[in-house]
Phi, psi and omega in degrees: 000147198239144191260150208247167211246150126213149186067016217053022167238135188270175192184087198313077177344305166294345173272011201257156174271142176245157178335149170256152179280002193253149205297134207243148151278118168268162161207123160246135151060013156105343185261127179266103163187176201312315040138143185286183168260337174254139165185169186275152180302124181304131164292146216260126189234086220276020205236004177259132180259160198233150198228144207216050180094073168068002197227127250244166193201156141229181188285147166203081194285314151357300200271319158323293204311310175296315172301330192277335168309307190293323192280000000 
């Protein structure tokens, strides 16, 4: 395995500690809770519509999925 540099000092990528699954106190925007730093990604809810700077969007995870393929 080749050791990886920053800032010029190297450093062994597998020795690094990684998240835990046991739940942390967070706080954004002043609201306070809990959440592990590691955990799995919430399912794709393709009938919820989502709103992104004034602009209404849904999911078409699919249809990504078929762009990232051709390329």
């Amino acid at each position: 395995m080749t050791k990886l540099q920053y800032r010029g000092v190297s450093y062994d990528n597998a020795t690094h500690e990684q998240p835990s699954s046991q739940p942390v106190d967070h706080a954004y925007r002043g609201q306070h809770y809990e959440a592990p730093l590691r955990h799995d990604a919430a399912p794709v809810d393709e009938s919820l519509e989502l709103q992104y700077r004034g602009h209404a969007y849904h999911h078409r995870q699919a249809e990504a999925a078929n762009q990232v393929n051709k390329a």
